[in-house]
DRENROTI-291166 format. One record per residue (C-alpha): x, y negated, z negated; residue in one letter; residue number from 0. Coordinates in Angstrom, 1 decimal. Each point is the difference from the previous one (the first is absolute). Layout:
N
<atom><x>X</x><y>Y</y><z>Z</z><res>A</res><n>NUM</n></atom>
...
# end
This chain:
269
<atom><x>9.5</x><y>9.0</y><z>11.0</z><res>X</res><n>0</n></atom>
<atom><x>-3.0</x><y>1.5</y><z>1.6</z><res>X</res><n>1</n></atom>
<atom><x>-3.2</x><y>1.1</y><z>-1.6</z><res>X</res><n>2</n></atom>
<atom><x>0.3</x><y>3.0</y><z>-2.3</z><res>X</res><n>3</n></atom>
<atom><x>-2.7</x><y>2.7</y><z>0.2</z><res>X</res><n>4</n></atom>
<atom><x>-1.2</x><y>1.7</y><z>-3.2</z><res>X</res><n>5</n></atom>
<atom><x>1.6</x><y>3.1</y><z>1.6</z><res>X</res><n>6</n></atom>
<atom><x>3.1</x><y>-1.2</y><z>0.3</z><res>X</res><n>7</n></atom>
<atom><x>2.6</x><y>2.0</y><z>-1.4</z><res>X</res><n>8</n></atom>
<atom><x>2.2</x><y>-0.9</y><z>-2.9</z><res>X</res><n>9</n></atom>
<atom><x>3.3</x><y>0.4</y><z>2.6</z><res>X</res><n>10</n></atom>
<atom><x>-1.6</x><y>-2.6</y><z>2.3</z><res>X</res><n>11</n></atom>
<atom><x>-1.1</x><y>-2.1</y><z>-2.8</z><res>X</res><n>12</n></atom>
<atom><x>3.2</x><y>-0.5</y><z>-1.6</z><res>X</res><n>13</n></atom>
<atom><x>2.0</x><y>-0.7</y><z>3.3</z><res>X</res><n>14</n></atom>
<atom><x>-3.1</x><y>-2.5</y><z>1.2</z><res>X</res><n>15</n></atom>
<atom><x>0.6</x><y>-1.8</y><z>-3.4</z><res>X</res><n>16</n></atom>
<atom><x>3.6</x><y>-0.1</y><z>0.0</z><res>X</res><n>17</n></atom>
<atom><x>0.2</x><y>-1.0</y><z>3.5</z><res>X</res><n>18</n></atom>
<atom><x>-2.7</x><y>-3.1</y><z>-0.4</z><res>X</res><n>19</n></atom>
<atom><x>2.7</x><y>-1.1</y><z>-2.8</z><res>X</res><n>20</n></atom>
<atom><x>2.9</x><y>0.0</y><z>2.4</z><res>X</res><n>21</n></atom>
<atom><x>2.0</x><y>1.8</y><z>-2.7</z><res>X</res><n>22</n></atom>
<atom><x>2.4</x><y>3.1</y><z>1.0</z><res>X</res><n>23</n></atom>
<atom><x>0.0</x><y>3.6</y><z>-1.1</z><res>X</res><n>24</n></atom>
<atom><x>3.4</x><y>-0.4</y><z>-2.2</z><res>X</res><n>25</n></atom>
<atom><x>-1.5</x><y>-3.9</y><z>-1.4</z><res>X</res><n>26</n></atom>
<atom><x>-2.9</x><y>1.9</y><z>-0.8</z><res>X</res><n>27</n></atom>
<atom><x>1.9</x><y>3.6</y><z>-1.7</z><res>X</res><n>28</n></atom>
<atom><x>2.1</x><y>-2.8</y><z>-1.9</z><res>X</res><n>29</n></atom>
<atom><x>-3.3</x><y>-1.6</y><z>-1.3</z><res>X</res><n>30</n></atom>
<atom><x>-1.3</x><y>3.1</y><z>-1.0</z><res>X</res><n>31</n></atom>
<atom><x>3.0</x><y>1.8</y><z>-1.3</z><res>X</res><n>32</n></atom>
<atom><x>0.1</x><y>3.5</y><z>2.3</z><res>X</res><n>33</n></atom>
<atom><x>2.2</x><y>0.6</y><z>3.0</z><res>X</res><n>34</n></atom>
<atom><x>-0.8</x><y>-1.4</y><z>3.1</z><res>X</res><n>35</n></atom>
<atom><x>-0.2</x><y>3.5</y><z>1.4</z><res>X</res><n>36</n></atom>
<atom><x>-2.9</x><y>0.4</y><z>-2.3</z><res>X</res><n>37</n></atom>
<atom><x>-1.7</x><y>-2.5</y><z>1.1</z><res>X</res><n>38</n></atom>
<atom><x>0.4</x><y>0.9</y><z>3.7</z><res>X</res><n>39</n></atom>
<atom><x>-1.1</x><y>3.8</y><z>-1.2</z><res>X</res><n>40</n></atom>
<atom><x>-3.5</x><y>-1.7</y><z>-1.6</z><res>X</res><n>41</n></atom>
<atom><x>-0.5</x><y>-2.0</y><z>3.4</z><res>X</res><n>42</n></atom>
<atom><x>0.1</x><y>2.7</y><z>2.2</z><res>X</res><n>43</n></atom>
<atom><x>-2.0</x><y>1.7</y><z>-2.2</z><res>X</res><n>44</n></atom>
<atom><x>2.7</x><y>3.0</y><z>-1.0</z><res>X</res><n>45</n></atom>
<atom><x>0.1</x><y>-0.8</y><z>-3.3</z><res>X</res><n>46</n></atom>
<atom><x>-3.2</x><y>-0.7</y><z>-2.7</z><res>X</res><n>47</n></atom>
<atom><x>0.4</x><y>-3.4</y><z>-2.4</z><res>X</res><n>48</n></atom>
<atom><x>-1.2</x><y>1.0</y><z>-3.8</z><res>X</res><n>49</n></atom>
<atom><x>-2.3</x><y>-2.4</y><z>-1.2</z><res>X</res><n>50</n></atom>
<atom><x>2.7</x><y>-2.3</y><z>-1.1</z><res>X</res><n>51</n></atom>
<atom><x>1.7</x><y>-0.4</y><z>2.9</z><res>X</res><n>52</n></atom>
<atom><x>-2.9</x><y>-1.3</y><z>1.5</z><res>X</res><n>53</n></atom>
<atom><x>-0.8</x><y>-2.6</y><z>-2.8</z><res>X</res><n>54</n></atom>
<atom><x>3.4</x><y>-0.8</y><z>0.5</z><res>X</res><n>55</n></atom>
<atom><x>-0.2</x><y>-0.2</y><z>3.9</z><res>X</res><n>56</n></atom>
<atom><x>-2.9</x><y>-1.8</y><z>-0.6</z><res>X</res><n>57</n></atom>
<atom><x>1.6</x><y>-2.8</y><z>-2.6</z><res>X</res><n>58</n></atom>
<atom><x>3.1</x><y>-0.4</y><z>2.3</z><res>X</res><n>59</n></atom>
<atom><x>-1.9</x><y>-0.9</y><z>3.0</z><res>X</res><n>60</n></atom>
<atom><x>-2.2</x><y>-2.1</y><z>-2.1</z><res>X</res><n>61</n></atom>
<atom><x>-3.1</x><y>1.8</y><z>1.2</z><res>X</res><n>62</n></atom>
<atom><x>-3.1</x><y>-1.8</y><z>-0.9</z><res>X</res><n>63</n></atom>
<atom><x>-1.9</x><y>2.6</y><z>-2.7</z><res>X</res><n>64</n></atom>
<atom><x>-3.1</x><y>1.2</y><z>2.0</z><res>X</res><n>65</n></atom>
<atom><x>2.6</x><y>1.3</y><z>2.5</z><res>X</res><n>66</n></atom>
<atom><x>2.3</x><y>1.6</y><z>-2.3</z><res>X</res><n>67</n></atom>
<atom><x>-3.2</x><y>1.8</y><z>-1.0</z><res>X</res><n>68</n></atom>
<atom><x>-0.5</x><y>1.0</y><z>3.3</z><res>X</res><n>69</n></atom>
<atom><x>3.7</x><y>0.9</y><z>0.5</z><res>X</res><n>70</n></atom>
<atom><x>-0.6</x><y>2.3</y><z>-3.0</z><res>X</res><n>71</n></atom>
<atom><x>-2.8</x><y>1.9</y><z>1.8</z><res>X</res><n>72</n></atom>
<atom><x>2.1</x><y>0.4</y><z>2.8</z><res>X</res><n>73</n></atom>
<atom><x>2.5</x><y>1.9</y><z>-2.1</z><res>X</res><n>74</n></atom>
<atom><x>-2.5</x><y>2.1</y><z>-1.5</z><res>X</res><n>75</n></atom>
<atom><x>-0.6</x><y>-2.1</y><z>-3.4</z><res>X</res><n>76</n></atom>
<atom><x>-3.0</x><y>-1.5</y><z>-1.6</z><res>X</res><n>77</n></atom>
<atom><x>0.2</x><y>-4.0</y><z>-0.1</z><res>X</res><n>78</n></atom>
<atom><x>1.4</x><y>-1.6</y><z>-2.5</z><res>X</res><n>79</n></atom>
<atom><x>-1.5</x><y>-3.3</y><z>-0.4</z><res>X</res><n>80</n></atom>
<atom><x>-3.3</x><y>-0.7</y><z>-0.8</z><res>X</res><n>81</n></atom>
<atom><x>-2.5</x><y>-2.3</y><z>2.0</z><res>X</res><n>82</n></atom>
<atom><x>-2.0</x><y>-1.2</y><z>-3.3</z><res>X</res><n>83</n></atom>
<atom><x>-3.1</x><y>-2.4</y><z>1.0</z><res>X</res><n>84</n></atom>
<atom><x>0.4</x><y>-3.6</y><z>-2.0</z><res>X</res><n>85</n></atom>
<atom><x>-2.9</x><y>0.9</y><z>-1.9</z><res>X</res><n>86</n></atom>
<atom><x>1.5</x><y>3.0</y><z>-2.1</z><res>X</res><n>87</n></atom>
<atom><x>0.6</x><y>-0.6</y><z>-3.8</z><res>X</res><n>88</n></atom>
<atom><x>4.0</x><y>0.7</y><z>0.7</z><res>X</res><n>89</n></atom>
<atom><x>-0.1</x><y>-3.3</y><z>2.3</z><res>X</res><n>90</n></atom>
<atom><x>-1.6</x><y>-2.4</y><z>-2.5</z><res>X</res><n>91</n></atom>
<atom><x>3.6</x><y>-1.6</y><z>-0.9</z><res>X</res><n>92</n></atom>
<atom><x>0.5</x><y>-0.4</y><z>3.7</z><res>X</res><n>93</n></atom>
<atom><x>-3.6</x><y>-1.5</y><z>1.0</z><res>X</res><n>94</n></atom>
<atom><x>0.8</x><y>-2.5</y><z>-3.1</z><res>X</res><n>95</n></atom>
<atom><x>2.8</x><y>-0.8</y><z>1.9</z><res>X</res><n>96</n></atom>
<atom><x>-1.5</x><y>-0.5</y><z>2.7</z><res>X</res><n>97</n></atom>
<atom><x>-2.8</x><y>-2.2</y><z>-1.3</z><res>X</res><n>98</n></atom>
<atom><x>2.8</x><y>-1.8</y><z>-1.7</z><res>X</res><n>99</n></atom>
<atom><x>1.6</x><y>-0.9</y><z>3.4</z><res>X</res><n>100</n></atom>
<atom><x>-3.3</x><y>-0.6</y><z>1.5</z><res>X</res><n>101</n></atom>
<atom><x>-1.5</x><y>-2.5</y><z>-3.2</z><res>X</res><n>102</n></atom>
<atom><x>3.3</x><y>-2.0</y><z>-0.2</z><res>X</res><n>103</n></atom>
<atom><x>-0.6</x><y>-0.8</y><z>3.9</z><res>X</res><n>104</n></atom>
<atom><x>-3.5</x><y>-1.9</y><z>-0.7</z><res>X</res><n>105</n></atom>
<atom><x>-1.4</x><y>-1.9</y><z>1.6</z><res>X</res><n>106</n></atom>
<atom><x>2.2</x><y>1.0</y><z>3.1</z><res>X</res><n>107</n></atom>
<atom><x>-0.9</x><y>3.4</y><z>2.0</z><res>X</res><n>108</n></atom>
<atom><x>1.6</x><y>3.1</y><z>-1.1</z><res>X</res><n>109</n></atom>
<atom><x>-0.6</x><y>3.7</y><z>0.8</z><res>X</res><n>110</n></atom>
<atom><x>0.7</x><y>3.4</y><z>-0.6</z><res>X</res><n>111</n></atom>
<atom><x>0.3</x><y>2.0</y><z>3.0</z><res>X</res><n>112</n></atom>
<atom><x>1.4</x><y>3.2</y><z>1.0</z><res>X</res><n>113</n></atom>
<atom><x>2.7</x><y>0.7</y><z>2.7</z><res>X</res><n>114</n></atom>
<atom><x>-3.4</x><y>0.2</y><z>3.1</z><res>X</res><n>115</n></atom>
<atom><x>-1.1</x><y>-3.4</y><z>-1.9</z><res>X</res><n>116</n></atom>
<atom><x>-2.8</x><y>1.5</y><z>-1.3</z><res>X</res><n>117</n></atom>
<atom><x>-1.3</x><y>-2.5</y><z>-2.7</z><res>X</res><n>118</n></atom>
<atom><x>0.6</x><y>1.8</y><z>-3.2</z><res>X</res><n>119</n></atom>
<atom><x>-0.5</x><y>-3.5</y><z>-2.4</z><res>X</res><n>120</n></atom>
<atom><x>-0.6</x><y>-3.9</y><z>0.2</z><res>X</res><n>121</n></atom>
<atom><x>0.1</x><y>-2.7</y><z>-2.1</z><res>X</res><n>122</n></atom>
<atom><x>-2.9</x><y>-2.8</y><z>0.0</z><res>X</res><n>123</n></atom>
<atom><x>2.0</x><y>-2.0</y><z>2.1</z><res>X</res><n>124</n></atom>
<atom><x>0.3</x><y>2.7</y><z>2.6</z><res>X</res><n>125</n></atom>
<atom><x>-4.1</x><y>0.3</y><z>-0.3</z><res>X</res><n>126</n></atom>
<atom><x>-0.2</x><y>-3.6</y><z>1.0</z><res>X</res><n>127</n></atom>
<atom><x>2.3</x><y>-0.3</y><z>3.2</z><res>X</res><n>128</n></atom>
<atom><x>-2.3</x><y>3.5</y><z>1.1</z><res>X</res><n>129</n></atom>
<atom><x>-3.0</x><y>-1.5</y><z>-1.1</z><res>X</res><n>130</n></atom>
<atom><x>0.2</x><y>-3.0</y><z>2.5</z><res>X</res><n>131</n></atom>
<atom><x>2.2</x><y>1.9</y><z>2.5</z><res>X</res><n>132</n></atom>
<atom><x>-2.4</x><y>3.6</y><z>-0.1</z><res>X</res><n>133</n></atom>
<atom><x>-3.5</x><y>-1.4</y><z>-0.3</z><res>X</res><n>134</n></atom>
<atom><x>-1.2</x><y>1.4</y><z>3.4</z><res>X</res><n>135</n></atom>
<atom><x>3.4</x><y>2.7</y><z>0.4</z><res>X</res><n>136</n></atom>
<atom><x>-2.3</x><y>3.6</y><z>0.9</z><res>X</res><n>137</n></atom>
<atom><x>0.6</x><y>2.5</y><z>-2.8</z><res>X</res><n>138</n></atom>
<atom><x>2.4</x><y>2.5</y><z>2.1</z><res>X</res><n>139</n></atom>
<atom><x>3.0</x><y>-1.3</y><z>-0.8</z><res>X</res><n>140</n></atom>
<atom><x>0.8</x><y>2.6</y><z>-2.2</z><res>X</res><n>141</n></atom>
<atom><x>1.8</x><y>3.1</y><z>-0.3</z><res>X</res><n>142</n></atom>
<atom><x>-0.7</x><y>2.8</y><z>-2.8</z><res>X</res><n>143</n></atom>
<atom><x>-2.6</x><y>-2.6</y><z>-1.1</z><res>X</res><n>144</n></atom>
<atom><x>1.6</x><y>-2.8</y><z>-1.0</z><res>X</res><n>145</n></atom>
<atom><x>1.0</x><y>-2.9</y><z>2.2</z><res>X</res><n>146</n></atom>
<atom><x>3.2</x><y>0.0</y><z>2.0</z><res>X</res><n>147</n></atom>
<atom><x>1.6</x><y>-3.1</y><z>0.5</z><res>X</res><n>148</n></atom>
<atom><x>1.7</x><y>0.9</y><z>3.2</z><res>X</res><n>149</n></atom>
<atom><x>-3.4</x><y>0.4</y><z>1.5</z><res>X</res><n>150</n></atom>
<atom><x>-1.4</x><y>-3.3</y><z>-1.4</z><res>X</res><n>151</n></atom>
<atom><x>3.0</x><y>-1.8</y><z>1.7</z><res>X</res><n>152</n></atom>
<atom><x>-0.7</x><y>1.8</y><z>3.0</z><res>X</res><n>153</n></atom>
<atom><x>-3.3</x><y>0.2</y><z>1.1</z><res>X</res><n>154</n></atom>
<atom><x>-1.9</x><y>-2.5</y><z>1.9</z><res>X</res><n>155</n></atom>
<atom><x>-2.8</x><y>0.5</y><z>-2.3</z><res>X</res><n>156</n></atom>
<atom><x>2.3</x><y>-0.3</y><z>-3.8</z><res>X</res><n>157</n></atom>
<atom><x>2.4</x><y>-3.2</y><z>-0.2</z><res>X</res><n>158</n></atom>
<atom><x>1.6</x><y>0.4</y><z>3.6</z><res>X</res><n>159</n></atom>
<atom><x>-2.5</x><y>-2.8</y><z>1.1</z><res>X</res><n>160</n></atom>
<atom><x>1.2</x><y>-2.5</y><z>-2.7</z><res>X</res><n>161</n></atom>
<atom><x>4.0</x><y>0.3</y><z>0.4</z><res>X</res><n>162</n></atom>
<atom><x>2.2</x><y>-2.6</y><z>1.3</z><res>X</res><n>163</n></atom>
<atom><x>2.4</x><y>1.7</y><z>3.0</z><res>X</res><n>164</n></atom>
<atom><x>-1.4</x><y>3.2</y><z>-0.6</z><res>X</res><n>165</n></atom>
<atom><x>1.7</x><y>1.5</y><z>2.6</z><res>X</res><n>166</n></atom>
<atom><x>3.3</x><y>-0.6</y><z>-2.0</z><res>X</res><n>167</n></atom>
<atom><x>-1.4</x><y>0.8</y><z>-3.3</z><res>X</res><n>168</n></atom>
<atom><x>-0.7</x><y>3.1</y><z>1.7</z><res>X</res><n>169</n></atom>
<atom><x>2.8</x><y>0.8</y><z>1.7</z><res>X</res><n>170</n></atom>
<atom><x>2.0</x><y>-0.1</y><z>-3.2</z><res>X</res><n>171</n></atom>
<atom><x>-2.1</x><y>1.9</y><z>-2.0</z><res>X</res><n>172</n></atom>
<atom><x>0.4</x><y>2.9</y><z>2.5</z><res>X</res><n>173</n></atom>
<atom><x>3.9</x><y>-0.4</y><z>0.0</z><res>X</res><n>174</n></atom>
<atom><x>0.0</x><y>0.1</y><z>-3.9</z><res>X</res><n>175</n></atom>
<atom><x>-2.2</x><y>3.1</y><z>0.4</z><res>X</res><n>176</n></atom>
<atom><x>2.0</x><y>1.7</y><z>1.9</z><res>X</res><n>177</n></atom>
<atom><x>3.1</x><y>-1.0</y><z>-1.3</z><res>X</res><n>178</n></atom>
<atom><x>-1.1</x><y>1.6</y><z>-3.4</z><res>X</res><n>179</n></atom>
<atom><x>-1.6</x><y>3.0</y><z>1.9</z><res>X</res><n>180</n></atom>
<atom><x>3.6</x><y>0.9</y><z>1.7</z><res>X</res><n>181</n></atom>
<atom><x>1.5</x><y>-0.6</y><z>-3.6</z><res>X</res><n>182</n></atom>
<atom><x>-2.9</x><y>2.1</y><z>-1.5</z><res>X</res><n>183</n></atom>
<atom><x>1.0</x><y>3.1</y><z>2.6</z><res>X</res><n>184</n></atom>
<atom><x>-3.1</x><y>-0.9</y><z>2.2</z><res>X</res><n>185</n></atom>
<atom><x>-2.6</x><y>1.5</y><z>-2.5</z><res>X</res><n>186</n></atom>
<atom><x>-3.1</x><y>1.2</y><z>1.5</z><res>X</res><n>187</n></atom>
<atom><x>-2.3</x><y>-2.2</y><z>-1.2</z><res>X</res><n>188</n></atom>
<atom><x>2.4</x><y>-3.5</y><z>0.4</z><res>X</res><n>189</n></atom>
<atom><x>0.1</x><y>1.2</y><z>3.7</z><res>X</res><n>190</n></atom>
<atom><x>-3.9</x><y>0.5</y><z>0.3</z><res>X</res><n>191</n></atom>
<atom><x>-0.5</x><y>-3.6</y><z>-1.5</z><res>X</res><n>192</n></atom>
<atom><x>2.3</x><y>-1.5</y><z>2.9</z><res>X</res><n>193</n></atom>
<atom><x>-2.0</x><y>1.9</y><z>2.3</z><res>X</res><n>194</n></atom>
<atom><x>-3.5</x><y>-1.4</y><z>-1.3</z><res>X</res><n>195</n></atom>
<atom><x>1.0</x><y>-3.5</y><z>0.1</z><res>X</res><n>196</n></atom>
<atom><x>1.4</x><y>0.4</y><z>3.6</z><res>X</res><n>197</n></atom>
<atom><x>-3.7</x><y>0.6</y><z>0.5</z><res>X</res><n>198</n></atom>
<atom><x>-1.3</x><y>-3.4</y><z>-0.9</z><res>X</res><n>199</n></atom>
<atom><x>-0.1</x><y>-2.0</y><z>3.5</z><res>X</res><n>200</n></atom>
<atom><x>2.9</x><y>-2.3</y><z>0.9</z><res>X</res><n>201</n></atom>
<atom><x>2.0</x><y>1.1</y><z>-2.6</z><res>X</res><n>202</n></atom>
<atom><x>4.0</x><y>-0.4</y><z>1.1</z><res>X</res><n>203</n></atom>
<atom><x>2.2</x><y>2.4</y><z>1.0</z><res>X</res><n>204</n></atom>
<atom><x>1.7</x><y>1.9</y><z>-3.7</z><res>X</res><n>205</n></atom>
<atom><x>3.6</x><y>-0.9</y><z>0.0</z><res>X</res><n>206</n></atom>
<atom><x>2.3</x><y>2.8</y><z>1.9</z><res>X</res><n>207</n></atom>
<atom><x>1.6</x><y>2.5</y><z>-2.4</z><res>X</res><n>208</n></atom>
<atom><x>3.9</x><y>-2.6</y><z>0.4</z><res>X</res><n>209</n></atom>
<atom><x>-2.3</x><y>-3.0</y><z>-0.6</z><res>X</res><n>210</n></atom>
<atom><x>-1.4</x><y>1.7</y><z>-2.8</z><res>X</res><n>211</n></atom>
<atom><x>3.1</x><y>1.2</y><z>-1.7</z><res>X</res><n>212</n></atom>
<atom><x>1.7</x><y>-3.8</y><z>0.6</z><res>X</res><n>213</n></atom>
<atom><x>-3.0</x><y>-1.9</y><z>-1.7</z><res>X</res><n>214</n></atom>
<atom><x>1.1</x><y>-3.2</y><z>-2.2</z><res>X</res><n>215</n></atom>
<atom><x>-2.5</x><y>-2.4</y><z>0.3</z><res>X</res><n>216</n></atom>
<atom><x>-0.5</x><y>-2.9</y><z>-2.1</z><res>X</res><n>217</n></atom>
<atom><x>-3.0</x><y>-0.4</y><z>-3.0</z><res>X</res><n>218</n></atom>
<atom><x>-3.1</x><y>0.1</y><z>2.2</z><res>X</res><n>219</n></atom>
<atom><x>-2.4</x><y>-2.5</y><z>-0.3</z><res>X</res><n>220</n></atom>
<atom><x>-3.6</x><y>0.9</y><z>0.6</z><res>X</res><n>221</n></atom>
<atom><x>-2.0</x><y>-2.9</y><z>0.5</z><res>X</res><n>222</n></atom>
<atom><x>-4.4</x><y>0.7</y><z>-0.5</z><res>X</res><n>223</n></atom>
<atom><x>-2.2</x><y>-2.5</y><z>1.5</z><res>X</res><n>224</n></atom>
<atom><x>-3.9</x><y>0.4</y><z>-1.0</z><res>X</res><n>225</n></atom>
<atom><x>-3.1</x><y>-2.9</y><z>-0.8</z><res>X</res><n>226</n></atom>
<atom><x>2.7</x><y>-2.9</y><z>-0.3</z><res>X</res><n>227</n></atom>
<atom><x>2.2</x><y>1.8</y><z>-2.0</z><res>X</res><n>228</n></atom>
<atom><x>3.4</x><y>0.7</y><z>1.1</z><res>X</res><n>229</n></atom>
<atom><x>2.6</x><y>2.0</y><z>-2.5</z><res>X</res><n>230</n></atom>
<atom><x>3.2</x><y>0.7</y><z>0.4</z><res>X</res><n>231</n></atom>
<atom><x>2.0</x><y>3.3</y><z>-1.4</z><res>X</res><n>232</n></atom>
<atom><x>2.9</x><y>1.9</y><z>-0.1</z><res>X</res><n>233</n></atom>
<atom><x>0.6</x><y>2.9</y><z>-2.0</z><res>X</res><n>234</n></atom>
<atom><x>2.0</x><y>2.2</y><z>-2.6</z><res>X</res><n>235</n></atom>
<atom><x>0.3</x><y>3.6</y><z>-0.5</z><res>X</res><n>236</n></atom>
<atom><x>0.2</x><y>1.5</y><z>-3.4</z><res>X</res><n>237</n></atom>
<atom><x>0.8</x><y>3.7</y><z>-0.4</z><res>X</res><n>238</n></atom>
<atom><x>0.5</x><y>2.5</y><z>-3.1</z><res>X</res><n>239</n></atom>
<atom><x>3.5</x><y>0.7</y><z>-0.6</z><res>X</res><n>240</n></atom>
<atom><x>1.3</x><y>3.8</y><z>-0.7</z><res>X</res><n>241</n></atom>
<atom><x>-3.5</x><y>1.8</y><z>0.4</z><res>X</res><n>242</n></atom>
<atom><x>-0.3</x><y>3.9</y><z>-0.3</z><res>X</res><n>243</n></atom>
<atom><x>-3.6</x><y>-0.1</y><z>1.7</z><res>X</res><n>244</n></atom>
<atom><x>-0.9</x><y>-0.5</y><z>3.9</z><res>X</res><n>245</n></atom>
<atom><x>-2.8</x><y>-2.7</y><z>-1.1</z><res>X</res><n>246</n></atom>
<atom><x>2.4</x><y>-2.3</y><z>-1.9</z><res>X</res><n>247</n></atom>
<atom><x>2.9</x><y>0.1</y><z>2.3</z><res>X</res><n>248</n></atom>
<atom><x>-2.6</x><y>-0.3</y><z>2.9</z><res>X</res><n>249</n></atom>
<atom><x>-2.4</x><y>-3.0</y><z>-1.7</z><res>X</res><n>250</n></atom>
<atom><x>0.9</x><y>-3.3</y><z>-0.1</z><res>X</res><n>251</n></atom>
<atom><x>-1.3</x><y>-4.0</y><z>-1.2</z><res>X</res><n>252</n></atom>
<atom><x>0.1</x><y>-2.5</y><z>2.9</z><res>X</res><n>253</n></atom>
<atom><x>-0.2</x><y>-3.6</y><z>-1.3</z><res>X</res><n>254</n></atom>
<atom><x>-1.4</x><y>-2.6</y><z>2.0</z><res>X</res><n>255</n></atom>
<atom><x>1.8</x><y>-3.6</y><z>-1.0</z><res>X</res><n>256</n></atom>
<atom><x>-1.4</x><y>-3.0</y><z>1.7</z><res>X</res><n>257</n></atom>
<atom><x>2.6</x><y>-1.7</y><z>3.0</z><res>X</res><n>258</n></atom>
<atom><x>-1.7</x><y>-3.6</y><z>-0.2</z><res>X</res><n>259</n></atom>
<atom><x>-1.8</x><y>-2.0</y><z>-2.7</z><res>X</res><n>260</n></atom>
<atom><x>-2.9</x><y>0.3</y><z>1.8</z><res>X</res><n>261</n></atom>
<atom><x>-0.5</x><y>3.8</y><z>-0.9</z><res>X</res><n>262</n></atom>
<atom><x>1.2</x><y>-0.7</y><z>-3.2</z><res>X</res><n>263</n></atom>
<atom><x>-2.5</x><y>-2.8</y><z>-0.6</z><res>X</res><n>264</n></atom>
<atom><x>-2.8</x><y>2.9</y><z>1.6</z><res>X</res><n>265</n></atom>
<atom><x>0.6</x><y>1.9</y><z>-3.1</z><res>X</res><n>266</n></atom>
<atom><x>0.8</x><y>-1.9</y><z>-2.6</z><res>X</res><n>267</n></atom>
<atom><x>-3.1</x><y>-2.4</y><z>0.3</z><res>X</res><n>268</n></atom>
# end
């Protein structure tokens, strides 16, 4: 699916999203409940979908929410779901959640980070592995002001220096980026990430778009390598299920478990 402009309209939208999920016009009328003709009409852009046929577009292609929103605009419509910052009074049940998740995890790492990996929330274990793995990182490894993760793994100057096979580590990283950008609809900002970590020197070559859509690798083990120490991790991804705003369905808690005693040992003692 290539890149879709803001100007896009909602015609070229709709058959972009429906032909990045390999579905026909008739699976898709049948998913929806109109005539295939219908459908064809709202693709070449002869007929205009109410607002409900686009929700319903929208939750039959399984449209991740901050595009719906834009699909809406495209049709003429105001968005429909909200982008609420963790920090508003309607998110405290949430961010209890959240801090929940990330408590239970002690003393292991845990964050909270958003769908760039921009560090929304740690726990104290978290703080430890950056304190000994960040000391002398430079403080521009952020993006809107808090500290991306991406970055950190990928500049020479953040954790780059301290990663076992980093050239692997990295390589899959950008595959699993671009993997969930294609699945995403190639958002804007997803595809200017990709492009700013292709900046960093000898990074590898991003997976192709086949090699992208085929990806099944195993649980990756990232292995960090500083002052004598040397831990071992691989991760989980935790995400909120049914959410009606783009923060929740976009944020997400990565746990860090230890993959030998000896990381385990790091953090218990």
């Amino acid at each position: 699916m290539t890149t879709l402009s803001r100007s896009e309209s909602f015609p070229q939208r709709l058959k972009a999203w429906r032909q990045s999920r390999r579905i026909s016009q008739l699976e898709l009328s049948l998913r929806c409940d109109v005539s295939q003709r219908h459908l064809s009409f709202l693709e070449s852009g002869r007929a205009r979908p109410s607002e409900g046929m686009v929700l319903s577009l929208g939750q039959a292609l399984e449209i991740p929410l901050r595009e719906r929103n834009a699909l809406l605009l495209a049709a003429g419509f105001a968005p429909r779901y909200r982008e609420s910052d963790l920090s508003e009074p309607e998110m405290a049940a949430v961010t209890k959640a959240l801090d929940h998740l990330l408590q239970k995890h002690e003393p292991y790492p845990a964050v909270v980070i958003d769908h760039l990996a921009n560090l929304q929330r740690a726990n104290e274990g978290a703080g430890r592995l950056m304190a000994l793995l960040m000391a002398n990182a430079q403080s521009d490894l952020a993006t809107g002001g808090r500290p991306n993760l991406m970055h950190a793994l990928f500049s020479p100057d953040g954790l780059r220096p301290y990663i076992r096979d980093w050239e692997k580590v990295a390589h899959f990283l950008l595959c699993r980026l671009r993997a969930e950008s294609i699945a995403s609809g190639e958002p804007q900002d997803i595809v200017d990430l990709i492009a700013a970590l292709n900046t960093y020197p000898d990074v590898p070559q991003h997976c192709p778009l086949e090699t992208a859509h085929e990806w099944r690798a195993p649980v990756l083990t990232t292995v960090f390598e500083k002052d004598g120490h040397r831990l071992s991790f691989f991760t989980t991804i935790t995400t909120l299920g049914t959410p009606f705003d783009v923060t929740l369905q976009e944020v997400r808690v990565e746990h860090f478990f230890p993959a030998d005693e000896e990381t385990e040992a790091f953090f218990r003692n």
